[in-house]
N, C-alpha and C positions, 0 to 999 in steps of 0.2 A: 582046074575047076574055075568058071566063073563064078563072081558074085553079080549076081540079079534083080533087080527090083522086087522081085518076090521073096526072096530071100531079105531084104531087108522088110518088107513088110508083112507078110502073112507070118511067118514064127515067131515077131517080135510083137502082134498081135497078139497069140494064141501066148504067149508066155504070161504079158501081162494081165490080162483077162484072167486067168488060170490062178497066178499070184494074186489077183483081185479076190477070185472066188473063195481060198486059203483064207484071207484077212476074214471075211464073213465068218470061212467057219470058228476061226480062233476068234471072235469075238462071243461066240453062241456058245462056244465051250468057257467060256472065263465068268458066262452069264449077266453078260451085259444085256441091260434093256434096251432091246430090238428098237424099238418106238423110238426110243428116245435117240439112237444111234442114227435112226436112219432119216432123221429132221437136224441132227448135227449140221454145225457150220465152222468154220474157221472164222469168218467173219459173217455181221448181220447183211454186209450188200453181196455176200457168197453165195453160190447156191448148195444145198443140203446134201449128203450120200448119196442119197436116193437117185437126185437127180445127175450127180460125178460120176457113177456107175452109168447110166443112162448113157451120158454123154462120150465115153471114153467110149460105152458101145458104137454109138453112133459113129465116133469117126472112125472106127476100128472098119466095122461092115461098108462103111459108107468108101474110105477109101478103097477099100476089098473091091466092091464090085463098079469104082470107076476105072481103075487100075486095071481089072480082071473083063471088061467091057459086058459083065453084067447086071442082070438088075438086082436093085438093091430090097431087101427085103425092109417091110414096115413093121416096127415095132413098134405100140402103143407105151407114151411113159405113163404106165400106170401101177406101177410094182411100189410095194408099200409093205414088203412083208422081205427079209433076209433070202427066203426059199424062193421068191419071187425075182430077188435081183439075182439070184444064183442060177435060175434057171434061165432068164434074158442072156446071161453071162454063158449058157452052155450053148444055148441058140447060136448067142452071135459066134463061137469058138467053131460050131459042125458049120457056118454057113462056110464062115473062113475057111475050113477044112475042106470042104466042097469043092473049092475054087484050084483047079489044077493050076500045077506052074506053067502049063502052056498057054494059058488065057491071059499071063501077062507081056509074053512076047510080045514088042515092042513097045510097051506100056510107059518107056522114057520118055518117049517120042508124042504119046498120044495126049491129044488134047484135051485139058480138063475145065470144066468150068465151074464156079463154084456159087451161087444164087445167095446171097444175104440179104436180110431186111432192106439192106441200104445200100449194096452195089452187088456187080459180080468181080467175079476174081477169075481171072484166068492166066494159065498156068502150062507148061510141059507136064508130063509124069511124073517126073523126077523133079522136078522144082516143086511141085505138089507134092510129091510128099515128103521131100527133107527140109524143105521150108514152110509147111500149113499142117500136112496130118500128124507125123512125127510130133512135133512139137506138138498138138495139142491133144493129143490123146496121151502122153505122159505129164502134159498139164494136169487134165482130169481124173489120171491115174496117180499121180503124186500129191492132188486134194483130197482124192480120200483116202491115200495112205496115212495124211498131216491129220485127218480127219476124226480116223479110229484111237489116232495115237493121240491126238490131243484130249479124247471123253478116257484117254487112260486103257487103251488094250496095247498088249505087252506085245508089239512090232518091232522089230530090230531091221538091220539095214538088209539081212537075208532073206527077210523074207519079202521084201520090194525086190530083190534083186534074182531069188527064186532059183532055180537050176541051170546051172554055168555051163557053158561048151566047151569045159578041159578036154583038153587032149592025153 
């Protein structure tokens, strides 16, 4: 069996997405105030839950469908509500789903570009995503993990780490 470009990216998606969506519910069952949780920061130049779920979407889908050489679906950051980033959270997990493994065939090779305020970035496949997506969608997944745990919801290292591939 190889191992794939899609295999590194679409299940290590959907995992943490998934473990994302867990941390919401165990905060709504401990009764933490939503509001307050979801303007949370680590720091005052951070940006909030709200928008660390947002963003771990974004690269989540965004690498999905450069990778997968399709397009990438729009999502509005306008969730302000637990049920709202839960369900942005299941969107982006069925688009990911969506995306067969054959649509990444050749996807090391392919060439990606990436548009910022203030340059582009361009990249292989595979150097996109073990050197830009990777890293930053468990950036933004390991800020709101820091995130829930620091207003005090009772996260341990299992459930950042979520359902293991024993053998």
């Amino acid at each position: 069996m190889t191992f794939s470009i899609y295999d590194a990216a679409s299940p290590i998606f959907v995992r943490g997405l998934t473990n994302l969506s867990g941390w919401l519910d165990k905060a709504s069952a401990e009764g933490f105030d939503e509001a307050a949780l979801i303007q949370a920061r680590l720091h005052e130049d951070m940006r909030p839950l709200a928008s660390q779920v947002q963003l771990a979407s974004d690269s989540a889908k965004g690498a999905v469908a450069r990778l997968g050489g399709v397009d990438n679906p729009s999502m509005a950051d306008t969730e302000n509500t637990f049920a709202e980033l839960k369900d942005r959270i299941a969107r982006t997990v069925a688009f990911i789903e969506s995306v067969e493994p054959a649509a990444f065939v050749g996807a090391e090779t392919r060439p990606i570009v990436v548009k910022t305020p203030n340059r582009e970035l361009h990249f292989d496949g595979a150097g996109y995503l073990t050197s830009f997506v990777l890293p930053n969608f468990h950036f933004h997944l390991t800020t709101a993990y820091a995130i829930l745990r620091k207003e005090g919801v009772p996260l341990g290292k299992m459930d950042y780490l979520g359902q293991l591939a024993l053998i």
